[in-house]
C-alpha positions in Angstrom: 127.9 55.4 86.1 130.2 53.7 83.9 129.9 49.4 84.1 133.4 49.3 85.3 136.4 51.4 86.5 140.0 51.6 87.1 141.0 51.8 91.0 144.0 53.5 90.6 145.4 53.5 93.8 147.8 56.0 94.8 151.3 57.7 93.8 153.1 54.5 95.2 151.4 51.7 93.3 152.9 50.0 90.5 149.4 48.4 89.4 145.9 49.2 88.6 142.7 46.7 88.4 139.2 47.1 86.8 136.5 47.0 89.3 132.5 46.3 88.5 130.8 49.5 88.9 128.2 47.7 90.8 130.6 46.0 93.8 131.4 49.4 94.3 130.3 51.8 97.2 131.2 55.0 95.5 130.4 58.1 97.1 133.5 60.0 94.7 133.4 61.0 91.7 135.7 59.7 88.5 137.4 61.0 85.7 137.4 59.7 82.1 139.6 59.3 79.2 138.2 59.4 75.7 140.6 59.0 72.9 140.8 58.8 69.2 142.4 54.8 68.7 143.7 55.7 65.2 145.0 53.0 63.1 146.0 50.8 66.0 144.0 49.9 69.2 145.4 50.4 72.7 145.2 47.5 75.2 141.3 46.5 75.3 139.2 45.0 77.4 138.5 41.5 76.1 137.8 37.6 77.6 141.2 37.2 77.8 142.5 40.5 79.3 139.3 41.0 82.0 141.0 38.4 84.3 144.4 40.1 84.7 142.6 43.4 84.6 140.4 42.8 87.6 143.3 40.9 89.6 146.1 43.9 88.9 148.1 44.9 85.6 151.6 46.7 86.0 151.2 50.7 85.1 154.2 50.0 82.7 152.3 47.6 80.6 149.2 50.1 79.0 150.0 51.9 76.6 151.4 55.8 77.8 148.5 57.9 77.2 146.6 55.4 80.2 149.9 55.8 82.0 149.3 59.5 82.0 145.5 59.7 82.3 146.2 57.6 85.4 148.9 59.4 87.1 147.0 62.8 86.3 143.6 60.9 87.9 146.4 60.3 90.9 147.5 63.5 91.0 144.4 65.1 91.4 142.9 62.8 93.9 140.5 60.7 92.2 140.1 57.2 93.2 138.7 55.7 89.6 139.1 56.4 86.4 136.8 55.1 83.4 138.6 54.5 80.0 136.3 54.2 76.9 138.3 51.0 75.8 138.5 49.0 78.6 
């Protein structure tokens, strides 16, 4: 099990929040998204993004391919989703 996760919520939520693995009673499984960052980095978990990751970010803000690894992980009924760089 990943250290952290994304609760995505469902179809209707606008926002997403990182949870600690280890507050978690999960009995479901998760999917992943590993990509390739290229020459730039997509939004990463760091001191000063961890706060307003585990309180809520706006879908809109992360970069698409999260947007779309998240409202595939919606669309397919999984609760969390585990990003490689956050």
């Amino acid at each position: 099990m990943p250290q952290r996760l994304i609760d995505v919520g469902s179809a209707g939520h606008a926002s997403i929040r990182l949870c600690e693995s280890s507050s978690l009673d999960i009995s479901d499984d998760y999917v992943t998204l590993s990509h390739c960052w290229g020459g730039s980095q997509p939004y990463t978990l760091t001191k000063s993004t961890a706060e307003e990751l585990a309180t809520g970010i706006s879908i809109t803000e992360l970069p698409k391919t999260f947007q779309d690894a998240i409202a595939a992980a919606r669309f397919f009924q999984f609760r969390y989703l585990w990003i490689d760089s956050l």
